[in-house]
C-alpha positions in Angstrom: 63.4 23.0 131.9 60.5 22.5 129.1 57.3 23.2 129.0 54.7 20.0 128.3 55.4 18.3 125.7 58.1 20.4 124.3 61.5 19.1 123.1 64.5 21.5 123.6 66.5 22.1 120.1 69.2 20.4 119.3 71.5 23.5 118.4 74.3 20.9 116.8 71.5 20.0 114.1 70.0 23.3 113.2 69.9 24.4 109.4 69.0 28.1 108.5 66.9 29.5 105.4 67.2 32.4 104.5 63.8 35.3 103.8 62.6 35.3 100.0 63.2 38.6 98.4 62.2 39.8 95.4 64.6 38.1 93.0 64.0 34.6 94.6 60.0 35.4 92.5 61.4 36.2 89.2 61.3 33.7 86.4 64.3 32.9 84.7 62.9 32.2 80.7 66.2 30.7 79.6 64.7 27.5 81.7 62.6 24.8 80.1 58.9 25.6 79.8 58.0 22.4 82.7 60.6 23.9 84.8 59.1 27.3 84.6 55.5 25.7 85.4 56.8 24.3 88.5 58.9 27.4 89.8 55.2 29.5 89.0 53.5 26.5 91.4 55.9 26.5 94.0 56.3 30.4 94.5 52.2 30.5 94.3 49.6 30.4 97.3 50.5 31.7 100.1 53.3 33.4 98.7 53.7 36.3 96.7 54.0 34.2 93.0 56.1 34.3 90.1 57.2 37.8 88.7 58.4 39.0 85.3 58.6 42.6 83.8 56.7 43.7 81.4 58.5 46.8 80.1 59.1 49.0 83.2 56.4 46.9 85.2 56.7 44.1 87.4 53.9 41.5 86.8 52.8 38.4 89.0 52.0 35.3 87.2 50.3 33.4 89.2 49.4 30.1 86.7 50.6 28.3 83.8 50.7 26.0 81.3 52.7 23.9 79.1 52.1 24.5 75.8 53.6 22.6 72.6 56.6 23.9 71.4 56.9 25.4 67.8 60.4 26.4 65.5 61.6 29.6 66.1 64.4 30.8 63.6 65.9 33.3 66.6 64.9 32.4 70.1 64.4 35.1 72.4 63.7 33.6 76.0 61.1 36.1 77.9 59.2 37.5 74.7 55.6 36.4 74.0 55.3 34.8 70.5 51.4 35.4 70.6 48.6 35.4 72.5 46.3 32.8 72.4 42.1 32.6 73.9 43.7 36.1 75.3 46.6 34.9 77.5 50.3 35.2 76.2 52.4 32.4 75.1 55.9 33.4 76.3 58.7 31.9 74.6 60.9 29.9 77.3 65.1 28.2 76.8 63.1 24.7 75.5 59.3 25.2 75.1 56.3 27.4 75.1 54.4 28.7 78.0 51.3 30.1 78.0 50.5 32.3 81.4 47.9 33.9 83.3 
């Protein structure tokens, strides 16, 4: 018996999904820059967002932006190359992204 308007489950078509925990937030930097951006977006409002360390510390970043890529002789994914108008620019596997 349902209530109105209800439809009982169908237990043969069910799919499960698991809780996020605190590595599903952290950003990989080896990925491009745009792929970054999107993973920052999607793990955003109402979630927890994004999270890298910075040193001991875990930091949310909760925006970001594309930013033009530049050559680096030895590529170190996660570091910030510089800050620019006070928000790093974080060196990513292709690209440049500059968080906030």
């Amino acid at each position: 018996m349902t209530e109105k308007g209800l439809t009982p489950q169908n237990e043969t078509e069910v799919t499960y999904w698991l809780w996020r925990d605190e590595e599903d937030y952290r950003i990989d930097w080896s990925s491009d820059a745009a792929q970054i951006q999107r993973f920052i977006d999607s793990v955003g409002n109402p979630y927890k967002g994004a999270s890298a360390f910075m040193g001991e510390h875990t930091v949310r970043i909760l925006d970001a932006v594309v930013e033009p890529d530049i050559q680096i002789e030895v590529r170190q994914s996660g570091k910030i190359v510089f800050m620019r108008e006070g928000s790093p620019i974080v060196v990513c596997g292709r690209g440049l992204l500059r968080v906030y």
